[in-house]
Each structure stands twice: as C-alpha cells, then as structure tokens.
C-alpha positions in Angstrom: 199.1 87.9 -63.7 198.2 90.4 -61.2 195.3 92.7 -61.8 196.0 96.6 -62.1 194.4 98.5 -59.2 192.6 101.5 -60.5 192.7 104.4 -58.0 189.2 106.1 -59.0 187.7 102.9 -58.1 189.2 102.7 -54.7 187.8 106.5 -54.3 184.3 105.8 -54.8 184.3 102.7 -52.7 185.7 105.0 -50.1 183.2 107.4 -50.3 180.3 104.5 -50.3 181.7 103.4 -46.9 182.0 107.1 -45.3 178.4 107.6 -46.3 177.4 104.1 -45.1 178.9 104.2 -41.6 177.5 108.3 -41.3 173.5 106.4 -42.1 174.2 104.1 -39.6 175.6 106.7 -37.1 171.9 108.7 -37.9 170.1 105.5 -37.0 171.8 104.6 -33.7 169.6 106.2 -30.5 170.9 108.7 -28.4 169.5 110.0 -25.6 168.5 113.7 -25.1 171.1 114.9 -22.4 174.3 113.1 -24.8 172.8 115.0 -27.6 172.1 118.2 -25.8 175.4 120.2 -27.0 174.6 124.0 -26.1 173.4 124.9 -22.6 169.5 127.1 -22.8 170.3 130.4 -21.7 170.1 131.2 -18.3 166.7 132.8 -16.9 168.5 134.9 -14.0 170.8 137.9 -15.1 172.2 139.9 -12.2 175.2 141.6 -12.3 177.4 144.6 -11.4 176.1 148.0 -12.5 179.5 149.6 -12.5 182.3 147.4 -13.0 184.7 150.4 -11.6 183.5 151.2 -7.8 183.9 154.0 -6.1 186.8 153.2 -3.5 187.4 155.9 -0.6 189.4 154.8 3.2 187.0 155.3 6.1 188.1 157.2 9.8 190.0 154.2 10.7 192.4 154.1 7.4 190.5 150.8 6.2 189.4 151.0 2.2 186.0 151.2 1.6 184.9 149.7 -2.0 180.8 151.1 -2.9 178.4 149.9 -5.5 175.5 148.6 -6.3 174.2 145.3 -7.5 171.4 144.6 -10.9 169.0 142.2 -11.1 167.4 142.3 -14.2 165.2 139.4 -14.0 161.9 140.8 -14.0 160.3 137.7 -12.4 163.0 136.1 -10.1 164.6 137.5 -6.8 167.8 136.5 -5.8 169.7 135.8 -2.4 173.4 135.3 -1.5 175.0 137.7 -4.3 178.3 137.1 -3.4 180.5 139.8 -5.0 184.9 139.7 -5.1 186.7 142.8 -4.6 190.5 143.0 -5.0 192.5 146.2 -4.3 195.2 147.4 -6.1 198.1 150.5 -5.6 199.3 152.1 -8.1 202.2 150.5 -8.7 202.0 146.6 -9.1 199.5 145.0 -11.3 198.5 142.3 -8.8 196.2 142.6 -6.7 197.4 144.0 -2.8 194.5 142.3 -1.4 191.3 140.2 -2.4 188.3 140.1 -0.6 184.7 139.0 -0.4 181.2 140.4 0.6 177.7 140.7 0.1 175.0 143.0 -1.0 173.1 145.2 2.0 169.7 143.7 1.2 169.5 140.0 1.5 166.9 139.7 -1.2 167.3 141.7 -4.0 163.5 141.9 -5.6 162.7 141.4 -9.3 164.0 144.3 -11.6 165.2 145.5 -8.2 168.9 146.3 -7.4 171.1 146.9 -4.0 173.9 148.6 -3.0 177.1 147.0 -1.5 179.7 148.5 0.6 182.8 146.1 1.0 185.9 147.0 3.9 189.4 145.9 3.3 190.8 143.5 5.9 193.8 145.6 6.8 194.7 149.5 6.5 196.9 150.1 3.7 197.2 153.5 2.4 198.7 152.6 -0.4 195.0 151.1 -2.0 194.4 153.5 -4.8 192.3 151.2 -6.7 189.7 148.4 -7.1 187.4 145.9 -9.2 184.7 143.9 -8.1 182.9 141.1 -10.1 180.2 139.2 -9.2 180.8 135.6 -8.1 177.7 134.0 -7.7 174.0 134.0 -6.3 170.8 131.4 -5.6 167.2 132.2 -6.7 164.8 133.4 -4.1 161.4 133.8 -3.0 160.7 137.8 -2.9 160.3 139.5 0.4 156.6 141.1 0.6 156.5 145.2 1.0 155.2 145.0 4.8 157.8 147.6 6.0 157.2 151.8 4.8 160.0 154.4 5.9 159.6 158.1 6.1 161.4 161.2 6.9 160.1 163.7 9.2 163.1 166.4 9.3 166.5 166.6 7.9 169.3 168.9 8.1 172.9 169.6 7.3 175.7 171.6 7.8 178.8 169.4 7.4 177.1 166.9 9.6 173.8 165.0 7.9 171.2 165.2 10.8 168.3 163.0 9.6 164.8 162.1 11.7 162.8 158.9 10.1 160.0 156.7 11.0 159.4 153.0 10.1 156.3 151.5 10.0 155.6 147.2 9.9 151.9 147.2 8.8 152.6 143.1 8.3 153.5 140.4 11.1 155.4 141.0 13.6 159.4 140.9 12.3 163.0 140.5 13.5 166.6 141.5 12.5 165.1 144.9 11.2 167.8 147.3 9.7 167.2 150.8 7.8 169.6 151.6 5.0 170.8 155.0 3.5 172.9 154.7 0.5 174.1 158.1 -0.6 174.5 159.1 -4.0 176.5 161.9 -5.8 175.3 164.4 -8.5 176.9 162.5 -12.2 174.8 160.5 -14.6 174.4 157.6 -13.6 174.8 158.5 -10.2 177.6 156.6 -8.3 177.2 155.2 -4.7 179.2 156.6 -2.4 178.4 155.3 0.8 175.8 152.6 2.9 174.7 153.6 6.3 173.4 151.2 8.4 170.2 152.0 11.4 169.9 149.0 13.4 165.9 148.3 14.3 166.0 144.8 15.8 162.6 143.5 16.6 159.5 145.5 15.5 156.1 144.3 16.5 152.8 144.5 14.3 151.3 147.9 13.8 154.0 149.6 14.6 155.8 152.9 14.1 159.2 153.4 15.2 161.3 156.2 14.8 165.4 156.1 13.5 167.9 159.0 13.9 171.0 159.3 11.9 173.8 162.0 12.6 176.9 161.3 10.7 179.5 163.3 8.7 179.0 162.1 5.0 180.5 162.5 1.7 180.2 166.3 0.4 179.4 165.2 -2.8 176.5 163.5 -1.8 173.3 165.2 -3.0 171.0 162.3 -1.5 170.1 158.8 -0.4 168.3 155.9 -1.0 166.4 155.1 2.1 165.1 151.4 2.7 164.4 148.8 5.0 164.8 145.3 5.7 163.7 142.5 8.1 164.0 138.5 8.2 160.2 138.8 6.5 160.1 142.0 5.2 161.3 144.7 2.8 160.1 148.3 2.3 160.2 150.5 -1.0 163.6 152.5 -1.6 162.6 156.4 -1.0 164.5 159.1 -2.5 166.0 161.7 0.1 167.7 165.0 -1.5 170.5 166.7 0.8 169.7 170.4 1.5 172.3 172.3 0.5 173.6 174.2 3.8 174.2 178.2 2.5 177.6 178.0 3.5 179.1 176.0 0.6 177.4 178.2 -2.5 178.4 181.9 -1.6 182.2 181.2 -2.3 181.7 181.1 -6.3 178.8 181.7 -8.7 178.7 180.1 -12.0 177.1 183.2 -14.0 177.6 181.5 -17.6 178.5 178.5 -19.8 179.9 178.8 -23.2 181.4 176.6 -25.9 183.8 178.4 -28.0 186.5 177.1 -30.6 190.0 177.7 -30.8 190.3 181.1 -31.8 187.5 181.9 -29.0 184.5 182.1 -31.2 181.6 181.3 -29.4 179.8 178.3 -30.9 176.2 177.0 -31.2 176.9 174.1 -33.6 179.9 171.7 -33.6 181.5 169.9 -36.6 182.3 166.4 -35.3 186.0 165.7 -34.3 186.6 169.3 -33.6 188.0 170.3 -30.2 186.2 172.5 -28.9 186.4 174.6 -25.1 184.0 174.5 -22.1 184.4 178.0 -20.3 182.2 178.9 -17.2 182.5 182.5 -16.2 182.7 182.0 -12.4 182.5 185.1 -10.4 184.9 184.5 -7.1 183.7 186.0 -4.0 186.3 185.6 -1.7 189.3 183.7 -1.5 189.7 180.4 0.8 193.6 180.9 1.9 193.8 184.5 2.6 197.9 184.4 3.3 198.1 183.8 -0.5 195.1 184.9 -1.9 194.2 181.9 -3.8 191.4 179.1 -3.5 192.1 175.9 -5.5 189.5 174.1 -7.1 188.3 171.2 -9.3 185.7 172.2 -12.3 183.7 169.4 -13.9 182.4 169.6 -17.0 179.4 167.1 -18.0 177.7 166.2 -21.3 174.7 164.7 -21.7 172.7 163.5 -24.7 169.5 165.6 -24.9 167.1 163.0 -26.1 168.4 160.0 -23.2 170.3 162.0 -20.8 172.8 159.2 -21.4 176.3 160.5 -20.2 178.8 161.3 -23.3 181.3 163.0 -21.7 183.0 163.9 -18.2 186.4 166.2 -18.1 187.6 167.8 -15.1 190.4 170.7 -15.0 192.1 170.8 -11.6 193.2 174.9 -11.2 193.6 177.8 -8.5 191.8 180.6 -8.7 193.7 184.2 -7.7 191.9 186.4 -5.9 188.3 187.5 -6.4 186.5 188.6 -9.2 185.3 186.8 -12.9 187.3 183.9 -13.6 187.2 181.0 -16.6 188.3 177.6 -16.2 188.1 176.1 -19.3 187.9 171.7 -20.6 188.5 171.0 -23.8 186.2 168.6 -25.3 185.8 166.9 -28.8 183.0 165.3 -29.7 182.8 161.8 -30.7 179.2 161.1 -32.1 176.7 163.8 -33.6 173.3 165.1 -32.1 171.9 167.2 -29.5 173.4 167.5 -25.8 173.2 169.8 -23.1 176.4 170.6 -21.0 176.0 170.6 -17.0 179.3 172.3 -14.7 180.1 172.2 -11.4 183.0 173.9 -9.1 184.4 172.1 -6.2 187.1 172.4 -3.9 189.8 170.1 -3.5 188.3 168.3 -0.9 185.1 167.7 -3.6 183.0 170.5 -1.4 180.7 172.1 -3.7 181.9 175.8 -3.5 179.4 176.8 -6.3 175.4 175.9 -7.4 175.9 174.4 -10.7 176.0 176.0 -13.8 173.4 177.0 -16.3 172.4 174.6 -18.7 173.8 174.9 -22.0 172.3 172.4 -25.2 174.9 172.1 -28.1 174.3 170.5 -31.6 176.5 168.3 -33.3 177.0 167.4 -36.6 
C-alpha cells in the first residue's frame, strides 16, 4: 500500500532546508570589496552654482555662455573642472550645438569658486538658450596666495577704463593672467562676463601694472578681480562700477508702494493675495523725441528680510509718454509668509540703467 503524503509535513521540511542553506550561506567568508554593496560618499562636491547661465553673442555673432563654478569642499582643491554647454533656439528641443570648456582659474581653492565663460564654435543667431552641467574634475594640491592685485583708478562712461597693479611677493612665476569677472545688480548676482589681462612672466618682488579699456555689459555694477600664475593665485577683490551721471538723470524713482486691487495701499499681505508693485517714476525727458516716448523695462525684486534670500523677480516691459510722474506697476502674490523688503530698478531696452534704484520698501506677510 502506498503511504499518504501529508502536505504540512512537506512545508516544515521545506522551511528546515531554507533556514539550513541561509546558516550556511552566513558562515561562508566573503571578502570585504564582494560585500561592500553601497559606495561611501564622496569627499569632493563641486558643482554648478546656476544651472541656467547667462547666455549673450559677443562682437563677432559667436554665443557666449557665463557662470561660475562651486567647490564646496572645505579642505580639497580641485583642477580640470570640465563643464558641457549645449545651445538651444527656440524652436527644437535638441540641442543646436554642444560644446566643452573649462573654468578661468585652473585651481579652484577650498570653499573657493570660479567663473567660466564658454564660446560657441560657430555664429548662429538663432541660439536663444543654454544649459551647462558639470562633467567632471581631479583633486588638487591648492595654489599658495603669492600674487596681490589692486586698483589704482577707474572710470566709465560707456567704456570701463580700469588702472591695476599686481604684485608676486613669492618666487618668481610664469603664464600670469589677471581676471575680471563682471557681475550684475540681482540676488545672487549673475556673471555676466570674464575678461582676461595677459601678464606672462613676473619676476620676484615685483609690481606690475595692467590696464583694461573695454565696452562692457551695462548691467554690470562690478567685478571680481583676481590673478593666476603656473604657482600662484591671488585673493578675488571686489571692484564696484561708478555710475557715469549720464545714465541716472533720465528717470527718478521718487516712491515704492504695494497696493491691492482696488488701489489701497498696503503694509501687510494676506498670503495668496495678488497684490501691485507701483514705483512713481518721475520722467525727465524723453529718449525718442519724434514720438515722445522712451521704452523701458522695470524690475521688481523681493527679498526675504531676515536672509536676503531672493523670493521673487517680475519685470513689466512698457513705454513711458512724455515727461512727468509715471507708474509702472508688477503684480506679485506671495507664496510664503514673513518679512521682505522690495528693491526696483528702471532700465532701457538695451538693460542701461536710466534710473538709481528705488527706495526700499519691507512688507509683512502673513
């Protein structure tokens, strides 16, 4: 007779054997890189501090893509940051062109950062538009601080005339370049521009005056001025633009008020309400005297009080007729409570100041 196979039986013999062969599995030895199953983090972190650039075409119709480069290691320098750019019009979603480049300074110091300034390969005016992410870089030895740059006059008036002196108090150095990397007035200022003062050889104890004369961005309000040599690096040194007196008799920014929509002025904001931004601009005289008009661009930007972290930007492109008080207006509606204070600015078309900015205004949300 054949025996009757009960089923629960087979299930705990099962069970026995999975638990068996797992024991022996725990007992076998492994070494440590099999079992290693997670990398350790990694003990460099550099990266892009805007991932959108600001893109502009130079003299010669070649697009120009601007940044600047993080690292955030505060221990490590690193070399060969190799950064990918591709361009884009505003049309297709694939890219027109890809290209690669580098960051100006060679090293890039602990907790330091650089600027990068990338040219397309052909001229296309139809680039609107570009990315850059960071491909890759190698750990370094920092460079020592043997270089020191200084200004000794500066002017401008359309044209950035700018006298400097650099000074190697270390060995004697080669391949010496000084850098200006403009900047424009928003929070977190954006790069707008690398300039480049070719040194060369500089011999120890040395001071050696640079001279720059170049047409530059009119939104610039400074530059980052800084050195570098195959040995050496210097400190960056922060350069504000003089404003020449042409550019801020056009239009005067007298006041700044937030109102809502039935015009009520405002010192406190429910949160989610659109609100409007109105500067009363006083209009001295108008740019295109055939039809009376000047067109401009106003900016509105918000800042929280306590960080000066950047909530908000909007920007109302608009023609003003005539002379006399005028109000451009943005509408804005808050998105987080707390405290903020509200900065404007009126430019022309081509982003020439045509006005000192506004007064400050601080706003509560809740």
């Amino acid at each position: 007779m054949f025996k009757k196979i009960n089923p629960y039986n087979n299930e705990i013999m099962m069970q026995k054997f999975v638990l068996g062969a797992f024991l022996v599995f725990l007992l076998i030895p492994f070494s440590q890189s099999f079992s290693q199953v997670t990398d350790t983090p990694p003990t460099l972190s550099v990266s892009i501090k805007n991932e959108t650039p600001f893109v502009y075409q130079d003299s010669d119709g070649y697009t120009v893509v601007v940044g600047s480069v993080k690292n955030y290691n505060t221990q490590t320098a690193v070399t060969n940051v190799l950064i990918q750019v591709k361009l884009f019009d505003d049309i297709d979603p694939n890219p027109i062109e890809i290209i690669q480049g580098r960051t100006t300074l060679e090293v890039i110091p602990p907790n330091g950062e650089s600027p990068f300034a990338i040219r397309s390969e052909t001229a296309n005016p139809a680039i609107t538009q570009a990315s850059a992410s960071l491909l890759g870089f190698d750990s370094s030895s920092p460079k020592q601080k043997g270089l020191t740059v200084y200004s000794s006059e500066i002017s401008f008036d359309q044209t950035l005339r700018f006298e400097g002196v650099l000074k190697n108090g270390g060995a004697p150095n080669s391949d010496t370049n000084v850098y200006f990397a403009f900047y424009d007035g928003f929070e977190p200022p954006r790069i707008l521009d690398v300039a480049t003062v070719e040194i060369g050889d500089v011999a120890l104890d040395t001071e050696i005056p640079f001279y720059l004369d170049k047409k530059i961005d009119l939104r610039s309000v400074g530059f980052l001025l800084f050195a570098e040599s195959n040995v050496f690096s210097s400190n960056f040194v922060d350069v504000k633009i003089p404003k020449p007196q042409s550019l801020t008799k056009l239009a005067t920014i007298s006041s700044v008020s937030v109102t809502d929509s039935n015009g009520m002025k405002l010192s406190e904001i429910p949160l989610g309400t659109v609100v409007n931004i109105k500067s009363e601009t006083l209009i001295e005289f108008a740019t295109d005297q055939s039809t009376n008009e000047t067109p401009f661009t106003y900016y509105a930007q918000i800042k929280e009080a306590e960080t000066g972290k950047v909530e908000y930007v909007g920007k109302f492109d608009g023609r003003f007729i005539g002379t006399g008080l005028q109000s451009p207006t943005i509408d804005w509606m808050p998105k987080n409570s707390g405290l903020y204070f509200i900065e404007t600015f009126v430019w022309d078309r081509t982003n020439v100041p045509i006005a000192e900015r506004g007064p400050f205004v601080l706003i509560n949300v809740q």
